[in-house]
C-alpha positions as CSV (number, residue, x, y, z in Angstrom):
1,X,-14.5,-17.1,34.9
2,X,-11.0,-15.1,35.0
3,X,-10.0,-18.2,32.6
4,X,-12.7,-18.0,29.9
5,X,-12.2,-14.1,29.6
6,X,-8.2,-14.6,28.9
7,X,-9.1,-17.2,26.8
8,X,-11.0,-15.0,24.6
9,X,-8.3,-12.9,24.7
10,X,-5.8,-15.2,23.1
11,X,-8.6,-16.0,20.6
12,X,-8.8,-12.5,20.4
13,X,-5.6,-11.7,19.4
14,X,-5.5,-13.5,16.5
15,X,-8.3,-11.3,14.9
16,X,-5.9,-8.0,13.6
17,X,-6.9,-5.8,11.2
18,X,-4.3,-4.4,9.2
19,X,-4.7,-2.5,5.1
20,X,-2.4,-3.4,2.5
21,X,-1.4,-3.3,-0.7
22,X,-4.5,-1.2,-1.9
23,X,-3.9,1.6,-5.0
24,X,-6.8,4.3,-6.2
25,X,-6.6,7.1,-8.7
26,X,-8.4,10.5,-7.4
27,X,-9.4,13.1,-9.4
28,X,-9.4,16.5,-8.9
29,X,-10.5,16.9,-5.3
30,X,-11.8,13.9,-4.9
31,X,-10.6,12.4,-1.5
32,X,-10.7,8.3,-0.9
33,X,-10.3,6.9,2.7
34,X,-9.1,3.6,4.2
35,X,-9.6,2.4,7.6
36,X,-8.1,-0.2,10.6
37,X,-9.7,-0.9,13.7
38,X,-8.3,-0.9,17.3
39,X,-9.9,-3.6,19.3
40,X,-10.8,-3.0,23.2
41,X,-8.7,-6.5,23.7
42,X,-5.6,-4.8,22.4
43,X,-6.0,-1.6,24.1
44,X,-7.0,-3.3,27.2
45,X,-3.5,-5.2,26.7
46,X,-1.2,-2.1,25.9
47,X,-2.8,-0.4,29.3
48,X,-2.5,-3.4,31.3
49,X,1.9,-3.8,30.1
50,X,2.1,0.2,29.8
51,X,2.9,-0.3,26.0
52,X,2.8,2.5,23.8
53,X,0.6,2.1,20.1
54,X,1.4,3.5,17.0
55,X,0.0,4.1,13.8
56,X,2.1,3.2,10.8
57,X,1.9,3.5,7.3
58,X,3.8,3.3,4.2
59,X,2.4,4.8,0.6
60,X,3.5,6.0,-2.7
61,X,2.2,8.8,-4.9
62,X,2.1,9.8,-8.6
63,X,1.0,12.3,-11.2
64,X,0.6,14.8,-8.4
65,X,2.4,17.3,-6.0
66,X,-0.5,18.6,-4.1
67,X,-1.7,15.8,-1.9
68,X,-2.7,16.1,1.6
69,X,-3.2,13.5,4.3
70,X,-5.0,13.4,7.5
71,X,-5.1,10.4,9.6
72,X,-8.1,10.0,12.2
73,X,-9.6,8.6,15.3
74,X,-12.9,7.3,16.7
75,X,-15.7,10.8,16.4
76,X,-13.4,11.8,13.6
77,X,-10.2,13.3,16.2
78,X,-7.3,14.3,14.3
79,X,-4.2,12.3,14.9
80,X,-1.9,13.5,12.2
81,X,-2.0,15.8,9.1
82,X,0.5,16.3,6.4
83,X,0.2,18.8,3.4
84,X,2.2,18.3,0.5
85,X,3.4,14.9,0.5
86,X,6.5,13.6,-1.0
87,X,6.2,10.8,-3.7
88,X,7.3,8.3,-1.3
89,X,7.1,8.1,3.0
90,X,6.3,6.3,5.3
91,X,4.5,7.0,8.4
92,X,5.0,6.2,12.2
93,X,2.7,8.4,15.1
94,X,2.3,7.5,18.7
95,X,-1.3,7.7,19.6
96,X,-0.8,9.8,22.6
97,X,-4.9,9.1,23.7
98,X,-5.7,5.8,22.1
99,X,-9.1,4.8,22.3
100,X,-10.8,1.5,20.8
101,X,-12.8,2.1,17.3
102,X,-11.9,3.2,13.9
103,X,-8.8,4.6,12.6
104,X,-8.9,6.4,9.3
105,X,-6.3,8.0,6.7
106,X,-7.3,10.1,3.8
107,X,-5.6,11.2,0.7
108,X,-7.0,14.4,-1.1
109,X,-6.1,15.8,-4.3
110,X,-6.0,19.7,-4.7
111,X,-3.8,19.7,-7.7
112,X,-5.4,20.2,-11.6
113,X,-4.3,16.5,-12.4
114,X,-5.4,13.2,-11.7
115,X,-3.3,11.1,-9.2
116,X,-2.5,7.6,-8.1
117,X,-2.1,6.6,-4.0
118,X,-0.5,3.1,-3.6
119,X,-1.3,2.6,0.0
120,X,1.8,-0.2,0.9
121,X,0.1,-0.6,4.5
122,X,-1.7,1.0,7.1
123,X,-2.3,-0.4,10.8
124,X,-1.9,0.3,14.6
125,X,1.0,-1.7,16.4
126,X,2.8,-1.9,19.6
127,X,5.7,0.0,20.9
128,X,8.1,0.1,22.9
129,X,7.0,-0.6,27.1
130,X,6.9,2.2,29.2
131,X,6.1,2.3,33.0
132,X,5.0,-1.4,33.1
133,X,2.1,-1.9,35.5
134,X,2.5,-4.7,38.4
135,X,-0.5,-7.1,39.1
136,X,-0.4,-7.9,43.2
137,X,-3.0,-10.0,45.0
138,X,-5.1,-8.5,47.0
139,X,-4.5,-7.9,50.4
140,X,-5.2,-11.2,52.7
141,X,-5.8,-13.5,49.5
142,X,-3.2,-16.3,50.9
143,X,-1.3,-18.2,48.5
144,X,-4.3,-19.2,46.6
145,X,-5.0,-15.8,45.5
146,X,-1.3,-15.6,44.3
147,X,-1.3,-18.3,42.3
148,X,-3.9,-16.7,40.6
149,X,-2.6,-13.5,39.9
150,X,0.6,-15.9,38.8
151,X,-1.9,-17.3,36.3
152,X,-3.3,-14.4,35.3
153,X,-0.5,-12.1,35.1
154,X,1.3,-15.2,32.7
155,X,-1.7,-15.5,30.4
156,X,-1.7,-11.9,29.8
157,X,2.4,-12.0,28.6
158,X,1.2,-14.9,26.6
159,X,-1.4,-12.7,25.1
160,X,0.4,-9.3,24.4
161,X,3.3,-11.5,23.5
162,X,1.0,-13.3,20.4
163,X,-0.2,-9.5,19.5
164,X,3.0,-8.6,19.3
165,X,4.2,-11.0,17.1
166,X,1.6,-11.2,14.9
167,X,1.1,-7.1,14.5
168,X,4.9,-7.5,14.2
169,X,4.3,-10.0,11.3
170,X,1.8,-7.6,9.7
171,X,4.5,-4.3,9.9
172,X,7.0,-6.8,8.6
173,X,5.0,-7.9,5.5
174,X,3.7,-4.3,5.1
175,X,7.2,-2.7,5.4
176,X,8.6,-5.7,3.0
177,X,5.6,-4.5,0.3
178,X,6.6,-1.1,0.6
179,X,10.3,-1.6,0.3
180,X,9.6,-4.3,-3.2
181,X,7.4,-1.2,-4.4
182,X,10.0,1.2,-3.7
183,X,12.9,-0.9,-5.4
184,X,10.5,-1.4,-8.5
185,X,9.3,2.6,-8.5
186,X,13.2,3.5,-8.1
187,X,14.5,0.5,-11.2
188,X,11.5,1.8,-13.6
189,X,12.6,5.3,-13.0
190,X,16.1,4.5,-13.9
191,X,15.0,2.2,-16.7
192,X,13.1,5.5,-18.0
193,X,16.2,7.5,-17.6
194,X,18.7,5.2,-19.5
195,X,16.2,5.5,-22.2
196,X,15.6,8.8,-22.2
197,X,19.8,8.9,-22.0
198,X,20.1,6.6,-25.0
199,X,17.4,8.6,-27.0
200,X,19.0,11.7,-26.9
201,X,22.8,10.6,-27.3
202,X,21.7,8.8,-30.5
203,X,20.0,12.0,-31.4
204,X,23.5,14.3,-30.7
205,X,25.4,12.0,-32.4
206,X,22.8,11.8,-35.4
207,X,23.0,15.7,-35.4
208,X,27.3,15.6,-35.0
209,X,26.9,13.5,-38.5
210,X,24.5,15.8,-40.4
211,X,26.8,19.0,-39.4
212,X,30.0,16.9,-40.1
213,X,28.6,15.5,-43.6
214,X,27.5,19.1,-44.1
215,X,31.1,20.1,-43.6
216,X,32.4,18.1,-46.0
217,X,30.2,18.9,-48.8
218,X,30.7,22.8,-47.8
219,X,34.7,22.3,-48.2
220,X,34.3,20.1,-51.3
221,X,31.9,23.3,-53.0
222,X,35.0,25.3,-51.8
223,X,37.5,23.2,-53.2
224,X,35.9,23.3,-56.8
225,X,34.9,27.4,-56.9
226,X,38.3,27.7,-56.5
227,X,40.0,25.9,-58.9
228,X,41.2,27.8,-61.7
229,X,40.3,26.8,-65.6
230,X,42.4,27.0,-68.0
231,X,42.1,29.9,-71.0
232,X,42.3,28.7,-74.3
């Protein structure tokens, strides 16, 4: 029986949900959510390996200065909450109380313009161990009973060690989006600035030849008022 349950938790390990790459535009307080879900399975294997969780995001914002964030748990407890959020960020919490169900961040825009959230990523992960928890045989179970707390003990590393590569995987393609975004936000913005650079030096140096040319005719008028003409 202990076999088929740790066998559905290898299965289960390979169903992570993680949100990525998603981009609205909000209006005028409008607010738009997006979710991830924590699974009993992997709460059950951060517990059992005293292994922290945390909640990461990455996100981008534009045409506004007056966003807010909160990010939720299950029966809508507040993890997290930010008020005006910088352009770019990324996000990393510890859920201090985790507990299996829905996790849920919101963007809301108080500003008098419309803006754009480019959510990167957004999903729950393991951290780093703490106090790891020892399996032991009950007392008088012989060497039987050891062999299958052995077992069990090494099909739960096998377990949390798949979750952890895979929600690994997931930050690491999520964190590679974010940082391909970032590079691509940062070479537009100086693309718009060499332009905006080139504009206006052609425009100064435009203006230099007017004023010179301008010059020239001015001491040419000069020139010619005062010549003197001859009296016959």
């Amino acid at each position: 029986m202990s076999s088929q349950v740790n066998f559905r938790l290898l299965l289960g390990s390979l169903a992570l949900i993680a949100v990525a790459g998603l981009k609205v535009q909000l209006k005028t307080g409008e607010e738009e959510c997006f979710t991830t879900s924590l699974e009993d399975e992997r709460l059950q294997t951060a517990e059992a390996f005293g292994e922290a969780l945390l909640i990461t995001a990455g996100y981008f914002l534009s045409r506004s200065r007056s966003l807010e964030a909160t990010v939720t748990g299950p029966d809508s407890l507040l993890v997290w909450a930010k008020r005006s959020l910088p352009q770019e960020g990324e996000l990393e919490e510890i859920l201090t109380r985790p507990r299996a169900g829905e996790y849920k961040i919101c963007f809301k825009n108080r500003s008098q313009f419309q803006a754009v959230v480019d959510l990167a990523y957004f999903s729950i992960t393991h951290g780093a161990r703490e106090d790891e928890k020892p399996i032991t045989a009950p007392v008088g179970a012989g060497r039987f009973g050891e062999e299958e707390v052995a077992q069990h003990v090494h099909l739960q590393e096998v377990h949390s060690g798949i979750v952890r590569m895979k929600e690994t995987a997931e930050v690491m393609r999520g964190e590679a989006r974010y940082m391909r975004k970032r590079i691509a936000r940062h070479v537009k913005t100086a693309k718009s600035t060499n332009k905006r650079t080139i504009y206006w030096t052609l425009i100064e140096v435009a203006v230099l030849l007017v004023v010179a040319g301008m010059q020239i005719v001015i001491y040419q008028q000069m020139f010619k008022s005062s010549e003197l003409k001859p009296v016959w």
